[in-house]
N, C-alpha and C positions, 0 to 999 in steps of 0.2 A: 612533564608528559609531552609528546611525542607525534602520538596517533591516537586516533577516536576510532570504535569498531561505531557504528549506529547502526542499531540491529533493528527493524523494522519487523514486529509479527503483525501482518496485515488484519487489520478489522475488529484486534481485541480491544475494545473500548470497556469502560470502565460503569459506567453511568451514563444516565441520559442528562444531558447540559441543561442550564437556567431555561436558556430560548432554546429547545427540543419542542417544545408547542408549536412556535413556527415552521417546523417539518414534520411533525405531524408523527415524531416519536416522543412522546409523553409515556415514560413504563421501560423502553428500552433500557435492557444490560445485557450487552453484551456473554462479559464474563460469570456474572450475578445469575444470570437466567439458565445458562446452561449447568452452571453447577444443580441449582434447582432442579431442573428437571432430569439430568439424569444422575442426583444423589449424590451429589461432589464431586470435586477435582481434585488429583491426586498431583502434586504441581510442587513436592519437596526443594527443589532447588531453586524457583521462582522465590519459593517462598522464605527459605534461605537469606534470599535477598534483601529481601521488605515485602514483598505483595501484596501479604496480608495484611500489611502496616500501613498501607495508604488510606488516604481520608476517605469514609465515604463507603470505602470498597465492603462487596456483600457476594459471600459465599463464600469466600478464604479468611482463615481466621489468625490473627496477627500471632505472632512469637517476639519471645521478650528481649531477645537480641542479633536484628539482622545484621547479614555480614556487609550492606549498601546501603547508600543512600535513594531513598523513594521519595515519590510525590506524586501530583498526576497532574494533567494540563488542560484548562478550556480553549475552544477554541475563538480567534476572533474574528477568519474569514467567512464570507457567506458561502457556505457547503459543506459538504459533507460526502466528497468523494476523495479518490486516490489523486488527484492532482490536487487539487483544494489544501487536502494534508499534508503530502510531502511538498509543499511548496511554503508551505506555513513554517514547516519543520526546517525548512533551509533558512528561513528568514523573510517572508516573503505574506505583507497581508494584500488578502484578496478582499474588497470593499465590494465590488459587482461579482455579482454572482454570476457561472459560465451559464450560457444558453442551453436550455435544453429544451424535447421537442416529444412532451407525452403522448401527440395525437399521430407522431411518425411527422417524416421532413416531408416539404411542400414541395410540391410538383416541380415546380421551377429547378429544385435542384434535383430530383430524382432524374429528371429529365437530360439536366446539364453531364449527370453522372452518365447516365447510360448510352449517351452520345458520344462521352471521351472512353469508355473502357467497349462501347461496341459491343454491349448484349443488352437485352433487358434484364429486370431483376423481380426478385420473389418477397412480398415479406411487408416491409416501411410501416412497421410501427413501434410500440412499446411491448419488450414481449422475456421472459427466462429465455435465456442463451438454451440452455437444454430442449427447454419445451418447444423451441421456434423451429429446431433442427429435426425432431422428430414429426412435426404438423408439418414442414416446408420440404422436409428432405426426401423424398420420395418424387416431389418433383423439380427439386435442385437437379438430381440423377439424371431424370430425363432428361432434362431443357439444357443443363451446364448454367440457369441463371444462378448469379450469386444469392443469397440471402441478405438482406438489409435488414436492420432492426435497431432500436436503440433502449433504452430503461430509464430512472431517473437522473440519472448521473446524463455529463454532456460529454456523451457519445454517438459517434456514428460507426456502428460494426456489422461487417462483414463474415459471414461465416460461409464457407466453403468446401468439400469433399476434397480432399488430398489427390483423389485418384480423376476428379473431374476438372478443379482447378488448381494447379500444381502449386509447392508454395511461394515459389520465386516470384510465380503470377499472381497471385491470389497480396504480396505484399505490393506491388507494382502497382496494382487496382486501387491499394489503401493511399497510396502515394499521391493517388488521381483526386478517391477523395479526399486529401488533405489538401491539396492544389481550391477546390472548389468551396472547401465548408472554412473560408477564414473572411474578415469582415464581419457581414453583417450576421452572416450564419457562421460563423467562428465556433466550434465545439472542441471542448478541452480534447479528446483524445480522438482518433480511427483507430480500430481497433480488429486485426485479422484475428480471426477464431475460425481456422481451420480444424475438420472432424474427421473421420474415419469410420473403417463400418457397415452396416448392411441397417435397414429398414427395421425399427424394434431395439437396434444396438449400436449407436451410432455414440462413437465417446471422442469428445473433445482433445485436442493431441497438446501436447508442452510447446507446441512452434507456434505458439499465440505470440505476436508485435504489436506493440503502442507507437502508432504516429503521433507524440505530443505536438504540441506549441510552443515556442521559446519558454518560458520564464520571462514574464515581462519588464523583470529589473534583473540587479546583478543577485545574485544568490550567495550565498557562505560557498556552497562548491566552487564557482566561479573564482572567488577573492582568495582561495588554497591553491586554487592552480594557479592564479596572479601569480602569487608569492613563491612558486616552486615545490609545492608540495601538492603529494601522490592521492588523486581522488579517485579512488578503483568503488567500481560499481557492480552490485551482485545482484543477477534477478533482474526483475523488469527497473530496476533503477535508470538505469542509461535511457530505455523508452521515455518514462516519466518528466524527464528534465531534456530531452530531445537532444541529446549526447551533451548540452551545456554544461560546461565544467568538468569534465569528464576525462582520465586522463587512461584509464583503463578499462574493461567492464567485460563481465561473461555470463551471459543469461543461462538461466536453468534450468531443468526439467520438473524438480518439486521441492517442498520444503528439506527435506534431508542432502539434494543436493547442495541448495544454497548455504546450509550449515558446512556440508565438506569444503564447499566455495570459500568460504568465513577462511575456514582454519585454512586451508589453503595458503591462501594469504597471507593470514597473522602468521604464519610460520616462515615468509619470507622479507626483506629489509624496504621496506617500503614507509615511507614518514607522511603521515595527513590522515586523511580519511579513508576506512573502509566503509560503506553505505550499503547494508545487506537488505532485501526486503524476502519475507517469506509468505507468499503468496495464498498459498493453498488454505488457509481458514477462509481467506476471503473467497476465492473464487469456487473452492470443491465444496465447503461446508456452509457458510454464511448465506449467500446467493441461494445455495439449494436447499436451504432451511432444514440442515443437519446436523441438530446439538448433539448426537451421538459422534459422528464422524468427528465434529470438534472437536469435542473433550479427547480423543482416542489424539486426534492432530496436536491438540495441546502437550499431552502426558507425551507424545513420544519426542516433542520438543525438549520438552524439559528434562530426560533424559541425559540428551545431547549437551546439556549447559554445562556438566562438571568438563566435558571435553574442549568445550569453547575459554574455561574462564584458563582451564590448564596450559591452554596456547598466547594466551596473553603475557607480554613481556613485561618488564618492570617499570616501563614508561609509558603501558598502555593503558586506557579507559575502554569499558563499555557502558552503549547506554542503549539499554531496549526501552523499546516504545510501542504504541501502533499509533494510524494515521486515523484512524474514525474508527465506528463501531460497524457491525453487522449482524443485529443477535437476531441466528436460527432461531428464536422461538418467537418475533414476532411476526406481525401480520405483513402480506405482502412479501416481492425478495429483494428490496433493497438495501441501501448503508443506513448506518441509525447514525444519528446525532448525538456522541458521547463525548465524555472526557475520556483520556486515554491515560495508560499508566506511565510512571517514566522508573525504571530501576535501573544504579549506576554502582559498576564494580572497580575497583582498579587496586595497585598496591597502595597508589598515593591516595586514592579516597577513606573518608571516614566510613564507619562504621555505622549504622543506626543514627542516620539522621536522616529528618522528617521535610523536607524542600515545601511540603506545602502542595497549596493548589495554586500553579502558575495559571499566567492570564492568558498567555498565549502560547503555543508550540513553536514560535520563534523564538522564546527564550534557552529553545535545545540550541539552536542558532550561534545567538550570542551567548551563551556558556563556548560552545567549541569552538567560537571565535577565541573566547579569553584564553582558553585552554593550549591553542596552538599560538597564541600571540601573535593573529592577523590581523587588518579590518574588520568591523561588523558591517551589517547591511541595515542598520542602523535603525532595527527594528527588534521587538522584543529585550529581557535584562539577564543578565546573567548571572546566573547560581555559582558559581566557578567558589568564591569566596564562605560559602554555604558547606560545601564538601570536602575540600582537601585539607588533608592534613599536617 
């Protein structure tokens, strides 16, 4: 094998982890909850897979012979956001947890901010990206101040009118805050969330940017591109890992683009990594606590799978995943603390076999270490000997 697709559904977790009491998600399921509540998931070719054959898993129900190898993964960093996960998934444990700022950021910096971008700002605290924009946006309009807000994850995000703050500007500004929020106030992501719109109907646009932070060691991305092999990046992946490792990348507008992005791709000669993430459960339905819209985002993914595994060549692998949970049905609009699922197709993998409950999300890592015959990042174990046939 050849190439790894690593298909990213953002925020489908599985269950809520041993330590989930320590975040304060005890009861979270993700995928479990939303079948609940709106009467099942209709998810044939997930399930195809193994889906319903993972340990644990509640609301899909197993078949007696998938066409992949399943499992699911706990995680061993402190978090439970999009950097935390895909950073785990590259190889990479995070022991300190990133700073975050429930009460909004401290004067000192709001101060230092609005000094180097030369406006005041609206907002500075914990708040729904939706909601902040409808309570603030009325007098964003007037003033041209940006909005500042952040959530539980460690973020500093700016949101802005397309027609007030243009986006060239509006990423320029995020640039400033990432200059300011490293050290002591170090937050994993800036994050531009530009809107559009009138008062009453103000909708968030697809030219959302992540200002990450390096990756604080080497990654599996990194160690592919060492070795000469093609690390193409789909979605906000490139963001996430702060172009590190990176040899390609084209950001998307929503989940069906980044699927046409996939095949894209797999349809042309390219050897290593494909790295797709598909955003949208996380940010249109999980965040805005819509297990309707889920389920509807789920089922039309899954759809799409007979066309993705159809473009795969005879030395390819996939392995879908997600990076954390986010179940619309609980309380609050944050990420939950789950296991997530791992489902793996290829010509060369087996059939119906059961991987287990891995310990960490860096043993996706070290599998596509073994898989493509690079270094590891010498974190996580690899399954690689588990699957193929």
């Amino acid at each position: 094998m050849n190439r790894v697709v690593l298909f990213v559904i953002d925020s489908v977790g599985i269950g809520a982890l041993p330590d989930a009491e320590k975040f304060g998600d005890v009861g979270a399921n993700t995928l479990g909850n939303i079948a609940k509540a709106e009467g099942g998931l209709h998810l044939p070719n997930l399930i195809s897979l193994g889906l319903g054959n993972i340990d644990g898993i509640v609301g899909i129900d197993p078949i007696e012979a998938p066409l992949g190898t399943y499992g699911r993964s706990e995680e061993v960093s402190q978090g439970k956001d999009t950097t935390t996960g895909h950073w785990e998934i590259a190889g990479l444990h995070l022991t300190k947890p990133f700073k975050t700022y429930p009460d909004g950021f401290p004067d000192a910096v709001i101060k230092a901010f609005e000094e180097k971008i030369e406006k005041k700002t609206l907002g500075n605290k914990a708040a729904s990206g939706t909601a902040i924009i409808e309570e603030l946006g009325e007098e964003h309009l007037q003033t041209g101040y940006p909005i500042v807000y952040t959530s539980a994850d460690s973020v500093f995000q700016i949101a802005a009118h397309e027609e007030v703050i243009p986006i060239e500007e509006l990423y320029q500004i995020c640039k400033i805050a990432r200059e300011i929020m490293m050290g002591d106030h170090a937050v994993a992501r800036i994050i531009a969330r530009p809107f559009v719109g009138s008062l009453g109907s103000f909708t968030r646009t697809s030219n959302r940017r992540d200002f990450s932070l390096n990756p604080p060691e080497e990654t599996v991305l990194e160690i592919a591109k060492k070795e000469g092999l093609d690390v193409i990046a789909v979605g906000k992946i490139e963001d996430i890992f702060n172009g590190q490792g990176i040899t390609e990348a084209v950001h998307t507008e929503d989940n069906m683009d980044g699927i046409d992005q996939t095949i894209h791709y797999l349809k042309k000669e390219n050897k290593g990594i494909i790295f797709t993430n598909l955003v949208d459960f996380d940010s249109k339905y999980g965040h805005r606590r819509d297990p309707k819209g889920y389920k509807q985002a789920l089922e039309e993914m899954d759809k799409r799978i007979p066309e993705i595994l159809k473009s795969l060549k005879k030395e390819d692998m996939i392995m879908i995943v997600a990076d954390h949970g986010n179940d619309p049905t609980f309380k609050g609009t944050d990420h939950t603390r789950e296991y997530i699922p791992i489902l793996i197709y290829g010509e060369g993998i087996q059939a119906n076999v059961n991987i287990g409950t891995r310990k960490s999300f860096a043993d996706i890592a070290a599998t596509i270490s073994d898989i493509l015959n690079i270094p590891t990042t010498g974190k996580g174990e690899s399954f690689k000997n588990l699957m193929i046939k």
